[in-house]
SEFIZA-3560 file (N, C-alpha, C; in Angstrom, 3 decimals):
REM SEFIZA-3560
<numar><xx>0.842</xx><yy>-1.189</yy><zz>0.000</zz><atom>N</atom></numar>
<numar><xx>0.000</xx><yy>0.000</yy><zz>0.000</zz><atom>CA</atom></numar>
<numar><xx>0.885</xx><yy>1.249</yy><zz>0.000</zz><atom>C</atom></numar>
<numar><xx>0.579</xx><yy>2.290</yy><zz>-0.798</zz><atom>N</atom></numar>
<numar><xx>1.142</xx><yy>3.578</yy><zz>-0.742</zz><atom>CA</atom></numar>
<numar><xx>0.105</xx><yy>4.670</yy><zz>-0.143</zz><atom>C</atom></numar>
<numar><xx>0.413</xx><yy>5.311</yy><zz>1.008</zz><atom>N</atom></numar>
<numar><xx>-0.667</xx><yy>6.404</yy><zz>0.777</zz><atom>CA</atom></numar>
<numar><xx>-0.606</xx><yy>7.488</yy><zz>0.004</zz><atom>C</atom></numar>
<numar><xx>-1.627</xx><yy>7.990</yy><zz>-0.528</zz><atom>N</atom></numar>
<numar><xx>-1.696</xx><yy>8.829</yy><zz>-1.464</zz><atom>CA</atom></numar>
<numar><xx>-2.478</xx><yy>9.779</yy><zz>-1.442</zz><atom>C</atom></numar>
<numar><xx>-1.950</xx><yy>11.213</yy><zz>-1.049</zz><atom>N</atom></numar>
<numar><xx>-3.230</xx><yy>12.078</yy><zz>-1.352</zz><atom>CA</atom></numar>
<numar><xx>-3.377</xx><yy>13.214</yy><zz>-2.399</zz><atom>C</atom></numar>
<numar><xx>-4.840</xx><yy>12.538</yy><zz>-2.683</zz><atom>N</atom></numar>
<numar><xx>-5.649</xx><yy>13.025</yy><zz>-3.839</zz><atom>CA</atom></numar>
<numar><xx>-6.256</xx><yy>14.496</yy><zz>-3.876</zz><atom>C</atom></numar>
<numar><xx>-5.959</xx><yy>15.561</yy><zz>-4.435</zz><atom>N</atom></numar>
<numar><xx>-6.177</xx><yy>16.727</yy><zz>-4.477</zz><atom>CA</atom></numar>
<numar><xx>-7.213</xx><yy>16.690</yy><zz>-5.729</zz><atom>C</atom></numar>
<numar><xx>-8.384</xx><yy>17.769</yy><zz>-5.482</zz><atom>N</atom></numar>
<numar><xx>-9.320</xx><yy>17.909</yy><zz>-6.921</zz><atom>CA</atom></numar>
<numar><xx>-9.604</xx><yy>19.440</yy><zz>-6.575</zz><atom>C</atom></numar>
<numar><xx>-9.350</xx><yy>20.048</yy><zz>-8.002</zz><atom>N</atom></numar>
<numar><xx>-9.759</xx><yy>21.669</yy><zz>-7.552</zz><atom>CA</atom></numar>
<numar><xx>-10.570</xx><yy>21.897</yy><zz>-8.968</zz><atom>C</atom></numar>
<numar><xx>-10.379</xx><yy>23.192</yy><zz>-9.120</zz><atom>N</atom></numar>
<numar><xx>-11.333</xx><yy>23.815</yy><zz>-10.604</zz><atom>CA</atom></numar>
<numar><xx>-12.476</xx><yy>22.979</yy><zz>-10.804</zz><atom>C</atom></numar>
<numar><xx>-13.180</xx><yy>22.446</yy><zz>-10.166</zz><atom>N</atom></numar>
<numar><xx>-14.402</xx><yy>21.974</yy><zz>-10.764</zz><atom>CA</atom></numar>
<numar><xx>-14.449</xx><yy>19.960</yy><zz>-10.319</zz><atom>C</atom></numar>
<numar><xx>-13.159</xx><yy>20.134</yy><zz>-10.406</zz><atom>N</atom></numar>
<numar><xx>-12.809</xx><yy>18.500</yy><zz>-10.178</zz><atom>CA</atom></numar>
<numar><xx>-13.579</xx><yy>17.712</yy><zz>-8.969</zz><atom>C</atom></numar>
<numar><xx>-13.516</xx><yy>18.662</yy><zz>-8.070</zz><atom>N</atom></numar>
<numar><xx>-13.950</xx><yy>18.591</yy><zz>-6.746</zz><atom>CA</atom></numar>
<numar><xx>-15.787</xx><yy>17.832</yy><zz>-7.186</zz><atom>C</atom></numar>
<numar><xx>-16.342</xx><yy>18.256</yy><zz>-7.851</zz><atom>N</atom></numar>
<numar><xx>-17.612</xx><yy>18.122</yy><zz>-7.933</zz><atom>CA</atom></numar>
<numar><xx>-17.638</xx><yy>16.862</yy><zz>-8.195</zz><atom>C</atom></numar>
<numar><xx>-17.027</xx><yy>16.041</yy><zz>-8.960</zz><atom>N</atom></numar>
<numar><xx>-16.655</xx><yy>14.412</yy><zz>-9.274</zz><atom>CA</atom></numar>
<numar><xx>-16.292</xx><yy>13.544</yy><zz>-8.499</zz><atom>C</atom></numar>
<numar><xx>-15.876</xx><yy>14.105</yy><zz>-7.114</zz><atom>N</atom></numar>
<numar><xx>-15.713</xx><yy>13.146</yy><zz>-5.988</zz><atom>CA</atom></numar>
<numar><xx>-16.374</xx><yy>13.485</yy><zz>-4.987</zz><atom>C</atom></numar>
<numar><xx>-17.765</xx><yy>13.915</yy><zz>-5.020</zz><atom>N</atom></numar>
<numar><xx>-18.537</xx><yy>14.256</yy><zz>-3.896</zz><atom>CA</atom></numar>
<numar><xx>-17.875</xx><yy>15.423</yy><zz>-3.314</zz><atom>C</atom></numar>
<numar><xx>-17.566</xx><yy>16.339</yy><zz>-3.671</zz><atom>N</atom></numar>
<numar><xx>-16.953</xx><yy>17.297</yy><zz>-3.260</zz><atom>CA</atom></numar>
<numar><xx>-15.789</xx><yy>17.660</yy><zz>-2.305</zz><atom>C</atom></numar>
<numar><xx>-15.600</xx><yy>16.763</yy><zz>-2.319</zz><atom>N</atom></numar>
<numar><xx>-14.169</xx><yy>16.380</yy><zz>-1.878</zz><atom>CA</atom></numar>
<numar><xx>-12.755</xx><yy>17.151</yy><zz>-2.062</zz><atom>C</atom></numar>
<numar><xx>-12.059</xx><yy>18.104</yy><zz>-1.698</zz><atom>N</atom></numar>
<numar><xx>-10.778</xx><yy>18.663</yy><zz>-1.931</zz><atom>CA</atom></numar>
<numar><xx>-9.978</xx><yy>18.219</yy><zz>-2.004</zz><atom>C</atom></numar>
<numar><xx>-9.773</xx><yy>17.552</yy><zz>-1.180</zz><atom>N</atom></numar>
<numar><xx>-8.962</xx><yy>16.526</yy><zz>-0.648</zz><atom>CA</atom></numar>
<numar><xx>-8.983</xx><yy>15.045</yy><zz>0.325</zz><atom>C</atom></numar>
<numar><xx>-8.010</xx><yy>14.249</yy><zz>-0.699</zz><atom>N</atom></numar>
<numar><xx>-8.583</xx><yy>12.327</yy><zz>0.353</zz><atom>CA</atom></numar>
<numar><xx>-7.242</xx><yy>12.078</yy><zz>0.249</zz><atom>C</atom></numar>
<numar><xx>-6.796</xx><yy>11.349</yy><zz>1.425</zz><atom>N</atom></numar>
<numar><xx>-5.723</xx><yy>10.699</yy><zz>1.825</zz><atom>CA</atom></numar>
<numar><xx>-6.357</xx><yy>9.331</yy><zz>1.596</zz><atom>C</atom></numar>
<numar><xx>-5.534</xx><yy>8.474</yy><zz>0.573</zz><atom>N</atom></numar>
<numar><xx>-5.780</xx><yy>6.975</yy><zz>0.273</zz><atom>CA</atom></numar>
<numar><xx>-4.564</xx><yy>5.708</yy><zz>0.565</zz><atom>C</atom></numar>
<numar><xx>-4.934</xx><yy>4.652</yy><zz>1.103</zz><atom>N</atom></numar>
<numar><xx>-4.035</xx><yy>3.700</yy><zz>0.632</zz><atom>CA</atom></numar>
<numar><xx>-3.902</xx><yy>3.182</yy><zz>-0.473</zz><atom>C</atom></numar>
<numar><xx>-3.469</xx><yy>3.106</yy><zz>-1.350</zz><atom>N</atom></numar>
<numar><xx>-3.697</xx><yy>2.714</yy><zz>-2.922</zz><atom>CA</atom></numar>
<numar><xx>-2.827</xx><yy>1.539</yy><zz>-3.017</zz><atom>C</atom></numar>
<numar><xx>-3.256</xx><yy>0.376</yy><zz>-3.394</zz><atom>N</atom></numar>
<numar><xx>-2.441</xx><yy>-0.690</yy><zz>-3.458</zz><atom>CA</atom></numar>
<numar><xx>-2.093</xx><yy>-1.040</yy><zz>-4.410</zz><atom>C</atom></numar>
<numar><xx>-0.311</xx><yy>-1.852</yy><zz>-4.533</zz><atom>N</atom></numar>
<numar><xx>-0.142</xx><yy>-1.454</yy><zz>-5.567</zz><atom>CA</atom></numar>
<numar><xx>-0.436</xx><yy>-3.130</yy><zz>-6.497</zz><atom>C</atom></numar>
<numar><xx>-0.464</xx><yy>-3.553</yy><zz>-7.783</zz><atom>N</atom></numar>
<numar><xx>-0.722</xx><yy>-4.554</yy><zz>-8.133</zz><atom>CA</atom></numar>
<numar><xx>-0.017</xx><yy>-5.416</yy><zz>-9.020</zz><atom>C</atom></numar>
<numar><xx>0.105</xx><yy>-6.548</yy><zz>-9.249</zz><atom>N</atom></numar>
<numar><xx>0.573</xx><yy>-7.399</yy><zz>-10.084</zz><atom>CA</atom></numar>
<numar><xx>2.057</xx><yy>-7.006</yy><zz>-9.748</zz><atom>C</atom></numar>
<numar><xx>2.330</xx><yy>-7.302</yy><zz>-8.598</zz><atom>N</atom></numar>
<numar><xx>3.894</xx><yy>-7.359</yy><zz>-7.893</zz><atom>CA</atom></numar>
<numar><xx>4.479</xx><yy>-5.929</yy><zz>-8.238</zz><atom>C</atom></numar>
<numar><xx>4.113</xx><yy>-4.817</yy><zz>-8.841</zz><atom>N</atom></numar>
<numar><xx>4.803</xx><yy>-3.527</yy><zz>-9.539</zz><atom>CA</atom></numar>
<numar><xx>5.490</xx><yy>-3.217</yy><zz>-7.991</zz><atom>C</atom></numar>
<numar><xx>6.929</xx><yy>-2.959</yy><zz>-8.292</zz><atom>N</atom></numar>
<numar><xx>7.701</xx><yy>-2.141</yy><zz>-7.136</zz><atom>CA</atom></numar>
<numar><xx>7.422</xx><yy>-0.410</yy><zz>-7.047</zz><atom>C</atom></numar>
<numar><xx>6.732</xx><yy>-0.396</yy><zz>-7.700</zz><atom>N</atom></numar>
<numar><xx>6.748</xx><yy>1.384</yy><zz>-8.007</zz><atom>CA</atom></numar>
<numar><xx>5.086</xx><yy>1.672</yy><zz>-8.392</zz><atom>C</atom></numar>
<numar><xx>3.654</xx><yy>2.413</yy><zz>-7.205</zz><atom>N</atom></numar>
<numar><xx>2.955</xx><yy>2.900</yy><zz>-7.697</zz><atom>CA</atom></numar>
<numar><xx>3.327</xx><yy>3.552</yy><zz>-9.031</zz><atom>C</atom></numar>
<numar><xx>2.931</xx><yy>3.901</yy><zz>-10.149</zz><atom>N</atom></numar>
<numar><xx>2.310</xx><yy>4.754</yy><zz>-11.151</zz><atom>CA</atom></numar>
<numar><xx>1.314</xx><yy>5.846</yy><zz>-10.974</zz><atom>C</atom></numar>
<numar><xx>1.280</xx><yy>6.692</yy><zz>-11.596</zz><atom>N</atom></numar>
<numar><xx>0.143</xx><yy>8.198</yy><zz>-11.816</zz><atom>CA</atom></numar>
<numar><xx>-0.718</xx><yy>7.615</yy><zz>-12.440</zz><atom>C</atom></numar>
<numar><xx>-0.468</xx><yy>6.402</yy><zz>-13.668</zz><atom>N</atom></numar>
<numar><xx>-1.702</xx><yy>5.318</yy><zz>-14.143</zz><atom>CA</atom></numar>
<numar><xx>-2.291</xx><yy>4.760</yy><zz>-13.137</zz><atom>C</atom></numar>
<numar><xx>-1.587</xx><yy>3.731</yy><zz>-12.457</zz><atom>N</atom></numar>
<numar><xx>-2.450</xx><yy>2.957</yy><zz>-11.159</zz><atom>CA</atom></numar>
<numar><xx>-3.586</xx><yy>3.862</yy><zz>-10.556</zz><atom>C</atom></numar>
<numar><xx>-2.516</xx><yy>4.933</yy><zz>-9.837</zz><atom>N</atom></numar>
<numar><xx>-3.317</xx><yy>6.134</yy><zz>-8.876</zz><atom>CA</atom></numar>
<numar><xx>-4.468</xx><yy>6.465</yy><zz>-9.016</zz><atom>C</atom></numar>
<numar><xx>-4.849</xx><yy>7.172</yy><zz>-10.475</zz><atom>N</atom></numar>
<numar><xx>-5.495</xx><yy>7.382</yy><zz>-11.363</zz><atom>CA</atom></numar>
<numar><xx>-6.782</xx><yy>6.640</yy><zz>-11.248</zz><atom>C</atom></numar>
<numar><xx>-6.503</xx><yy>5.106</yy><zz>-11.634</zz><atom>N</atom></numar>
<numar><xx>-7.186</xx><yy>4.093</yy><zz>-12.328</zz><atom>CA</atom></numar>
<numar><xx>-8.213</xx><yy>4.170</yy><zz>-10.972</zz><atom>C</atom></numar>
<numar><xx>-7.318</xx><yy>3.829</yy><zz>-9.399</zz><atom>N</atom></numar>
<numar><xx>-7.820</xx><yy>3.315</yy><zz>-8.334</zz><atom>CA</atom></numar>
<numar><xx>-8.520</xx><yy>5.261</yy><zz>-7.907</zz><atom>C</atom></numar>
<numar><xx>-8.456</xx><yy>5.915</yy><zz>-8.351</zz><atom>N</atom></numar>
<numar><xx>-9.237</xx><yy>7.281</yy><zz>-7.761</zz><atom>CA</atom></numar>
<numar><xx>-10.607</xx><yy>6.703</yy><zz>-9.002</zz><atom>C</atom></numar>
<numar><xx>-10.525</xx><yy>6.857</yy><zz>-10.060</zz><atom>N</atom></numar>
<numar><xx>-11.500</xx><yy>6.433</yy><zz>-10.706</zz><atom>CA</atom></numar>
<numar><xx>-12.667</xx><yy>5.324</yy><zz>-10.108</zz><atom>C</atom></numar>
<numar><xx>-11.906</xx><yy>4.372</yy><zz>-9.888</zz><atom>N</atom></numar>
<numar><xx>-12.559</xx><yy>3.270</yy><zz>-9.586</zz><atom>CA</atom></numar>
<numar><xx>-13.277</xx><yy>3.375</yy><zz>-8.122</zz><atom>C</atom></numar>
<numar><xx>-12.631</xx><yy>4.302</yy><zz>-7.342</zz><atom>N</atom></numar>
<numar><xx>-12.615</xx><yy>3.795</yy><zz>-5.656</zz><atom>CA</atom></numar>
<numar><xx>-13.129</xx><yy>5.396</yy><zz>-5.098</zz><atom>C</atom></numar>
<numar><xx>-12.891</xx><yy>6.793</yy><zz>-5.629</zz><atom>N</atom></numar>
<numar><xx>-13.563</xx><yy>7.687</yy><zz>-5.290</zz><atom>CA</atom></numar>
<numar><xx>-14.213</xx><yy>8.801</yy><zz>-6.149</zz><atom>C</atom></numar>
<numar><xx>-14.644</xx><yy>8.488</yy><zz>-7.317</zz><atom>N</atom></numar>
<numar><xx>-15.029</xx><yy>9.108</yy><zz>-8.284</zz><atom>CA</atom></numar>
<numar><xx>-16.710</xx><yy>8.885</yy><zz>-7.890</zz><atom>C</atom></numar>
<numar><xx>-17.476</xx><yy>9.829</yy><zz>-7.621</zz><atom>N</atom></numar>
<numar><xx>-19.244</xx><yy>9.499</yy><zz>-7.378</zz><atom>CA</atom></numar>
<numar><xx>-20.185</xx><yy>9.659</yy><zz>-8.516</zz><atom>C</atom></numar>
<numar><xx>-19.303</xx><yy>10.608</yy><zz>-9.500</zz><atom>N</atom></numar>
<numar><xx>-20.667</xx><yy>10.672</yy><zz>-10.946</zz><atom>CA</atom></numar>
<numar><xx>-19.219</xx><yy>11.098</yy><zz>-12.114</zz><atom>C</atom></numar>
<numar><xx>-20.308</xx><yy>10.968</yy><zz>-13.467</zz><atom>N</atom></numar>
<numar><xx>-19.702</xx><yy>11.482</yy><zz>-14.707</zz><atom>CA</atom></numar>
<numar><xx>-18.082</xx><yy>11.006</yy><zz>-14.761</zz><atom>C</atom></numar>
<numar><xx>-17.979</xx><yy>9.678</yy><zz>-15.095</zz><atom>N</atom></numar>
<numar><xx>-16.021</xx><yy>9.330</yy><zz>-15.268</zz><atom>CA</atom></numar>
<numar><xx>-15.917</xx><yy>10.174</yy><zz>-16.379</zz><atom>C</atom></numar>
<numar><xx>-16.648</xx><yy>10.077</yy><zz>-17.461</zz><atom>N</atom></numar>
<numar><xx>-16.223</xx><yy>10.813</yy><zz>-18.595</zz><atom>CA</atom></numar>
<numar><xx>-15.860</xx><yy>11.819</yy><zz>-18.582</zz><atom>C</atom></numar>
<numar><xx>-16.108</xx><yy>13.052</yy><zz>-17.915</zz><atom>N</atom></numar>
<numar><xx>-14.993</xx><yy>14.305</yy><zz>-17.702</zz><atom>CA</atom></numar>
<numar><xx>-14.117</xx><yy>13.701</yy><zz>-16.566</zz><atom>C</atom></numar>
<numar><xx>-13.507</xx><yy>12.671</yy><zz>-15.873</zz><atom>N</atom></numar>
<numar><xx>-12.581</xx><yy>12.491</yy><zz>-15.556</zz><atom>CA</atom></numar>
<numar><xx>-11.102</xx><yy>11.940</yy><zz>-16.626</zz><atom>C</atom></numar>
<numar><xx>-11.326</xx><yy>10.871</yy><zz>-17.117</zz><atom>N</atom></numar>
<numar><xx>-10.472</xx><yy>10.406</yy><zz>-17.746</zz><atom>CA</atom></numar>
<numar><xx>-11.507</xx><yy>9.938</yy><zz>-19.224</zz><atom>C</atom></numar>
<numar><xx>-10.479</xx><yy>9.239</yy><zz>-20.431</zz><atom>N</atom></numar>
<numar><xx>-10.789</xx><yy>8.961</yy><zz>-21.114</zz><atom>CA</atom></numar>
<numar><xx>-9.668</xx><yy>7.925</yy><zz>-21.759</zz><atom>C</atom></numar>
<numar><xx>-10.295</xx><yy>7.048</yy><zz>-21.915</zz><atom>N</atom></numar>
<numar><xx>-9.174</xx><yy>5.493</yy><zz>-21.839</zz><atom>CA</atom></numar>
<numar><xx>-8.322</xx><yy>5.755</yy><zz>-20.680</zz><atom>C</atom></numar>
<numar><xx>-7.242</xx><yy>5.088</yy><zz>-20.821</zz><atom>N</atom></numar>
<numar><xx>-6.426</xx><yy>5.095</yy><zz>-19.698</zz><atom>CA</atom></numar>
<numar><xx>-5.313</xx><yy>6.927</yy><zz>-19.100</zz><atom>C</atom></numar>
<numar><xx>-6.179</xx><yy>7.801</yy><zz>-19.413</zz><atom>N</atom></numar>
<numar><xx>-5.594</xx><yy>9.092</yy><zz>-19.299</zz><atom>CA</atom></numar>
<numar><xx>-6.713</xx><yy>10.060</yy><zz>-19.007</zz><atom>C</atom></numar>
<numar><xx>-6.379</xx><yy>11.152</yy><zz>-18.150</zz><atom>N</atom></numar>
<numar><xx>-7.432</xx><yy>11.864</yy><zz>-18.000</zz><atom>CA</atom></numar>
<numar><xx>-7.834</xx><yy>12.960</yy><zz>-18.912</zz><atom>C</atom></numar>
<numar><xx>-9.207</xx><yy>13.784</yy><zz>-19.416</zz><atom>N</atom></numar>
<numar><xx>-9.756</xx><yy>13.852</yy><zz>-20.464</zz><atom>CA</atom></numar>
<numar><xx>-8.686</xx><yy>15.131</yy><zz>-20.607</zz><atom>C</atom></numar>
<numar><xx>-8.659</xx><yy>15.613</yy><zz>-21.843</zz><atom>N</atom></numar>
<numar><xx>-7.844</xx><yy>16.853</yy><zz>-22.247</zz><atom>CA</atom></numar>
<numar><xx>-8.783</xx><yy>17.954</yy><zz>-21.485</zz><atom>C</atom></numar>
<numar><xx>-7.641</xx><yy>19.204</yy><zz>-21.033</zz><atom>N</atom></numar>
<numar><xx>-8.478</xx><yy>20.137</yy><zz>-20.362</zz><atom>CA</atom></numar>
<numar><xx>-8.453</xx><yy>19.910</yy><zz>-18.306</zz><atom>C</atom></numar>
<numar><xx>-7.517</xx><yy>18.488</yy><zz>-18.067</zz><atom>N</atom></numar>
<numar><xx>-7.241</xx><yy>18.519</yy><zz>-16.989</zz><atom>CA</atom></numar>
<numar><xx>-6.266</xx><yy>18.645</yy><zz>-16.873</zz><atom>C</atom></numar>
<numar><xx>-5.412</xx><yy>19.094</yy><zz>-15.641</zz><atom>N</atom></numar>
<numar><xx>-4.311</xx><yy>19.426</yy><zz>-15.592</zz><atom>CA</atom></numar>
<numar><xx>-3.682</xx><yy>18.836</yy><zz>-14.203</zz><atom>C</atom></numar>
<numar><xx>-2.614</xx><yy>17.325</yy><zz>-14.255</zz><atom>N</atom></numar>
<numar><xx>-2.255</xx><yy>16.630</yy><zz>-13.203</zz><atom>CA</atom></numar>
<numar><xx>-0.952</xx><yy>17.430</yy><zz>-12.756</zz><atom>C</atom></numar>
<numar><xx>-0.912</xx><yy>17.352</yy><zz>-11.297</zz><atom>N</atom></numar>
<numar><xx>0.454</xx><yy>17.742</yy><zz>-10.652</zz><atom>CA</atom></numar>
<numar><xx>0.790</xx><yy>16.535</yy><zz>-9.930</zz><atom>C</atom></numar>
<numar><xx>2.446</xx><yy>16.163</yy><zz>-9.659</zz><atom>N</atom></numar>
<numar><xx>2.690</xx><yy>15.534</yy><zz>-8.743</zz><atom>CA</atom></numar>
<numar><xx>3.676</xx><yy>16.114</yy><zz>-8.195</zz><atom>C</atom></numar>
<numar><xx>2.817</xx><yy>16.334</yy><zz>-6.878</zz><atom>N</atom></numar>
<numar><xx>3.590</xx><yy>17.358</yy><zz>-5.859</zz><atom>CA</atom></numar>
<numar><xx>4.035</xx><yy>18.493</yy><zz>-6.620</zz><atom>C</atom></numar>
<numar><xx>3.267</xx><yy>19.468</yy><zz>-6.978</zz><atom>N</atom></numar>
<numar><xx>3.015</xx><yy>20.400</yy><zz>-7.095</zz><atom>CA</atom></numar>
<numar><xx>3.968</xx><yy>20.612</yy><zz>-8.863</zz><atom>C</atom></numar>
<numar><xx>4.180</xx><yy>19.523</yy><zz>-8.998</zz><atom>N</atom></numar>
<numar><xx>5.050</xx><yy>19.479</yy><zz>-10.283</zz><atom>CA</atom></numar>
<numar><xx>4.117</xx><yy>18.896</yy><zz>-11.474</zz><atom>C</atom></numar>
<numar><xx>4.069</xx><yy>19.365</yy><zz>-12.943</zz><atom>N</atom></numar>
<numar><xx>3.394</xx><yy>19.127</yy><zz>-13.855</zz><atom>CA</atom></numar>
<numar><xx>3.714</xx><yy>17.821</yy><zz>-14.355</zz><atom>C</atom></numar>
<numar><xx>3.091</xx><yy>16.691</yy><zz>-14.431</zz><atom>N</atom></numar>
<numar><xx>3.057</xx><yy>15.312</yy><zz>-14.468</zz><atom>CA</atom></numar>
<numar><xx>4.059</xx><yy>15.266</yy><zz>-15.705</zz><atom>C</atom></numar>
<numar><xx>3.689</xx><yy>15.879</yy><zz>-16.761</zz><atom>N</atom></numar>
<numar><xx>4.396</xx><yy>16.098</yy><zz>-17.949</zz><atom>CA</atom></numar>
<numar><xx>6.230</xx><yy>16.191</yy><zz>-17.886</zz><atom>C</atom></numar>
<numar><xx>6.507</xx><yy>16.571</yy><zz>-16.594</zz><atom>N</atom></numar>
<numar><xx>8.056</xx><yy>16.730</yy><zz>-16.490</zz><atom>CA</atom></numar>
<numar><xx>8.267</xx><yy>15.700</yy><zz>-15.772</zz><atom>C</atom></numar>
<numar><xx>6.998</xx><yy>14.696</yy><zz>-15.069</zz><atom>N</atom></numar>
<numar><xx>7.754</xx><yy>13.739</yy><zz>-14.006</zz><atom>CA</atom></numar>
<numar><xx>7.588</xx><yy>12.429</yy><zz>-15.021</zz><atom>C</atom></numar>
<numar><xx>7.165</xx><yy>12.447</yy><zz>-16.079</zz><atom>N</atom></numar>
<numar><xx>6.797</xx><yy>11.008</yy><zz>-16.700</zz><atom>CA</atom></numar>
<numar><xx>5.879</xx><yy>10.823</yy><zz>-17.241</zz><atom>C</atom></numar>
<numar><xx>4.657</xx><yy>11.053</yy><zz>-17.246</zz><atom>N</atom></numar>
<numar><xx>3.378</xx><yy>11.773</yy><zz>-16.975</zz><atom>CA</atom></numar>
<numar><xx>2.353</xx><yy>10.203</yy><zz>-16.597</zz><atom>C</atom></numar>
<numar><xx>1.899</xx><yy>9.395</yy><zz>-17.334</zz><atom>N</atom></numar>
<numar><xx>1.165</xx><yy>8.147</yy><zz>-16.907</zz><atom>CA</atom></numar>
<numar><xx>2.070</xx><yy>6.992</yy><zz>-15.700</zz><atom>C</atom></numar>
<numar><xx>3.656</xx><yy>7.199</yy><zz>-16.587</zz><atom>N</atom></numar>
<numar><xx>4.678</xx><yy>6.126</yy><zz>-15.515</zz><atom>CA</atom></numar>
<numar><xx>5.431</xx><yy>6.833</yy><zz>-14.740</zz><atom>C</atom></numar>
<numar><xx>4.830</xx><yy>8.148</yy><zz>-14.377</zz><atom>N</atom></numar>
<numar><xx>5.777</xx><yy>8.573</yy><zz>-13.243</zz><atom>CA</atom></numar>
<numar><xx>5.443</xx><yy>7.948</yy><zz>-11.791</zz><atom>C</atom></numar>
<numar><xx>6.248</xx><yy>7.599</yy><zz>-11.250</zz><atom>N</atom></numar>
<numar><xx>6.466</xx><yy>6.754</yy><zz>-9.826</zz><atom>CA</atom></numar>
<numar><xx>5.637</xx><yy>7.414</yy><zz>-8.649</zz><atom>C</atom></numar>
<numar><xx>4.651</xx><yy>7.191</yy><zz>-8.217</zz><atom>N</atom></numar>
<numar><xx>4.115</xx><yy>8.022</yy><zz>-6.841</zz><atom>CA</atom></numar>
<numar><xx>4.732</xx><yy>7.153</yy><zz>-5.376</zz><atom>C</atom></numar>
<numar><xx>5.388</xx><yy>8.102</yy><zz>-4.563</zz><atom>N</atom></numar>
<numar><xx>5.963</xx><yy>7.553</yy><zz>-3.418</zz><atom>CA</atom></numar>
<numar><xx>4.935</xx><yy>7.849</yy><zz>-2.126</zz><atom>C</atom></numar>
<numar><xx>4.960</xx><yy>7.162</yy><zz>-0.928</zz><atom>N</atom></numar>
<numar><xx>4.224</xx><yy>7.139</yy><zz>0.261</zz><atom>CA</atom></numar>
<numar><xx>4.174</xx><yy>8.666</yy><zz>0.269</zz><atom>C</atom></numar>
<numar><xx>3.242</xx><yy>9.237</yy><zz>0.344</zz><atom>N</atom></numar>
<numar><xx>2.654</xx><yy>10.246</yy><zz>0.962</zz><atom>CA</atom></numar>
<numar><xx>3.338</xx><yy>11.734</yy><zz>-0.145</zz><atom>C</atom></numar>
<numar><xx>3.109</xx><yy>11.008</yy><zz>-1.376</zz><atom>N</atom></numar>
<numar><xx>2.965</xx><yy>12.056</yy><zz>-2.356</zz><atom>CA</atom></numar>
<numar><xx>1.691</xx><yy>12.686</yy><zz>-2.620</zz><atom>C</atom></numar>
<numar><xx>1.864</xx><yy>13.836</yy><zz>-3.414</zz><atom>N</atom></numar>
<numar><xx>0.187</xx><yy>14.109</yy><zz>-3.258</zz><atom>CA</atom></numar>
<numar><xx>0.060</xx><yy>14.410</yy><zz>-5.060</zz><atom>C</atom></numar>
<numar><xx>-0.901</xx><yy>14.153</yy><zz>-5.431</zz><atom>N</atom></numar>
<numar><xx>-1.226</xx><yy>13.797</yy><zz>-6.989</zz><atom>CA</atom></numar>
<numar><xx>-2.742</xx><yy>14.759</yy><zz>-7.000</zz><atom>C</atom></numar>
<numar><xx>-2.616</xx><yy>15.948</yy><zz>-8.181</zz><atom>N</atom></numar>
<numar><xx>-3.501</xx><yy>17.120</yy><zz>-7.879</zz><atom>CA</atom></numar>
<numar><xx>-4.206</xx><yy>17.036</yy><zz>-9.393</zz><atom>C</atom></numar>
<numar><xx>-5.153</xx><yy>17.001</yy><zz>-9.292</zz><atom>N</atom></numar>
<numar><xx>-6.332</xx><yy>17.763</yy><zz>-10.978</zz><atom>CA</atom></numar>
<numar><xx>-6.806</xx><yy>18.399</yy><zz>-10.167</zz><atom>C</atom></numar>
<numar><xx>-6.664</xx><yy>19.152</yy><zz>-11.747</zz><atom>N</atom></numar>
<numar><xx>-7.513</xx><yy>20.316</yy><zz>-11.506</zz><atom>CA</atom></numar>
<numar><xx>-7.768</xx><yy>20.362</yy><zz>-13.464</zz><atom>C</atom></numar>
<numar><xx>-9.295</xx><yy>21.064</yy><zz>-13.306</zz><atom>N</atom></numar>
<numar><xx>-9.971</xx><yy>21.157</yy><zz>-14.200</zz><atom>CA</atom></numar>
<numar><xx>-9.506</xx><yy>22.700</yy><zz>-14.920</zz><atom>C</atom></numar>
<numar><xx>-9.007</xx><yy>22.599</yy><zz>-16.116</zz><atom>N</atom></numar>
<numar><xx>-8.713</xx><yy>24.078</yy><zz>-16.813</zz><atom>CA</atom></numar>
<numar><xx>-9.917</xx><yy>24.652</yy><zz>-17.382</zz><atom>C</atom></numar>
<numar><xx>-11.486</xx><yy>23.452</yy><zz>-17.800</zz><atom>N</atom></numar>
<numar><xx>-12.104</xx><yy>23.482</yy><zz>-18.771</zz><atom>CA</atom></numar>
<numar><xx>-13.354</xx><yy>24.800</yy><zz>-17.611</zz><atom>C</atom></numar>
<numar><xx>-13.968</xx><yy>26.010</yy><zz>-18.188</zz><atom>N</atom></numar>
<numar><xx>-14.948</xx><yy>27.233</yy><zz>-17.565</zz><atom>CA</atom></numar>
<numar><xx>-15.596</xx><yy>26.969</yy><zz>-18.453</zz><atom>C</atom></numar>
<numar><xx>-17.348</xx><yy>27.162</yy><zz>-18.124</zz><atom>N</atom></numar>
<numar><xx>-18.403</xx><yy>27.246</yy><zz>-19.073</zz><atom>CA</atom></numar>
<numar><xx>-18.340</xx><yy>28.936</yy><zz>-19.126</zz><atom>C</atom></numar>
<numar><xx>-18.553</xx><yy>29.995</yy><zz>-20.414</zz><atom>N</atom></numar>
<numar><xx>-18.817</xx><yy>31.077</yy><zz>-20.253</zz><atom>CA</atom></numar>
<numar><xx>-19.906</xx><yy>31.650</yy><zz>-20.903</zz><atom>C</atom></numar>
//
């Protein structure tokens, strides 16, 4: 198990029961020595997501128009799907997409 906490802002929040923030154990699977931002992901989807996955992700990535941090760093510079999440990293969306 890794704990992991899950940050949702810009709108994101509304997709997990409104939730800001959840501290999770996320376990990791099929012997992998190293959570993933995929795994993480998969198991927030699966385990605290309450309505609409479809503005969360789309196939195995989240929909364009979200924007992941790990630890406060843009997923995009850490690896972005196989970057490594360690015990008590914190993994952030946030929604870029405004109705106007």
């Amino acid at each position: 198990m890794v704990r992991v906490v899950f940050e949702f802002s810009g709108g994101m929040e509304l997709l997990f029961g409104n939730q800001k923030v959840v501290e999770a154990d996320v376990p990791q699977h099929n012997g992998e020595q190293q959570l993933t931002v995929a795994a993480a992901m998969a198991w927030a989807r699966d385990n605290l997501l309450t309505e609409r996955p479809e503005l969360f992700m789309k196939g195995s990535s989240v929909r364009p128009g979200v924007l992941v941090l790990l630890n406060d760093t843009d997923w995009e510079l850490c690896g972005e799907l196989e970057a490594a999440v360690a015990d008590g990293d914190r993994v952030t969306f946030i929604s870029t997409l405004h109705g106007g």
